[in-house]
MARMI-242723 format. One record per residue (C-alpha): residue number from 0; z, y, x. Coordinates in steps of 0.2 Angstrom, whole numbers. Example, Ala and Ser with C-alpha at 12.3 -4.5 7.8 and 13.67 -1.06 7.14 Angstrom:
MARMI-242723
  num     zz     yy     xx
    0     39    -22     62
    1     36     -5     68
***
This chain:
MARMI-242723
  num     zz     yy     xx
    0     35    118    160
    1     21    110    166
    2     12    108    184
    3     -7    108    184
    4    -18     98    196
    5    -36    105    203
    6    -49     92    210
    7    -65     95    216
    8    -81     86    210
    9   -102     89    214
   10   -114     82    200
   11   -133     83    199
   12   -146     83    187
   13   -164     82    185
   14   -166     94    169
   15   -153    110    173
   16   -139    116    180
   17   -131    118    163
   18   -136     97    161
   19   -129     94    180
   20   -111    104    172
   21   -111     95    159
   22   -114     79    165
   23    -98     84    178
   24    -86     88    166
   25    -90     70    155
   26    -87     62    170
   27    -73     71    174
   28    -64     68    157
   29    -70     49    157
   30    -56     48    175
   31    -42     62    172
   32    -32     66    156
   33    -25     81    149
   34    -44     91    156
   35    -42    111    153
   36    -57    118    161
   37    -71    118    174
   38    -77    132    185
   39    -92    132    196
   40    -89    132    212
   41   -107    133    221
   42   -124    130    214
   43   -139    124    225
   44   -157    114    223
   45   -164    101    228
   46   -182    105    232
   47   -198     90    233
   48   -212     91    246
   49   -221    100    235
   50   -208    116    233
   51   -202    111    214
   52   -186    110    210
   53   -181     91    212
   54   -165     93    207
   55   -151    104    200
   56   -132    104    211
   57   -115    110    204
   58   -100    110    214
   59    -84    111    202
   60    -67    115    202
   61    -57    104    187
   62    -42    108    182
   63    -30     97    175
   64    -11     96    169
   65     -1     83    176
   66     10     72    164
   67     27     70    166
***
């Protein structure tokens, strides 16, 4: 049997979300072992003085399994 552990984590990116998820999830697996998936949890922007898109926000949901 094994017993899985969930953390939450937010990462950012300048390009897309799809470049701010992956960047979470490398982070993610640089820190935690045993890494099974990721599931976006909220998505926002970070918008400039001039209305563009500054930045690209992902809140995620990892889930790993705890070793024995």
């Amino acid at each position: 049997m094994s017993v899985a552990r969930i953390t939450e984590i937010k990462a950012s990116s300048t390009k897309s979300f799809d470049d701010a998820i992956r960047e979470g999830v490398a982070r993610a697996v640089k820190t935690l072992k045993n890494v099974k998936s990721a599931w976006i949890q909220n998505q926002d922007v970070l918008v400039d003085e001039n209305g563009d898109i500054a930045e690209y926000r992902v809140q995620l949901k990892v889930t790993f399994i705890l070793e024995d």
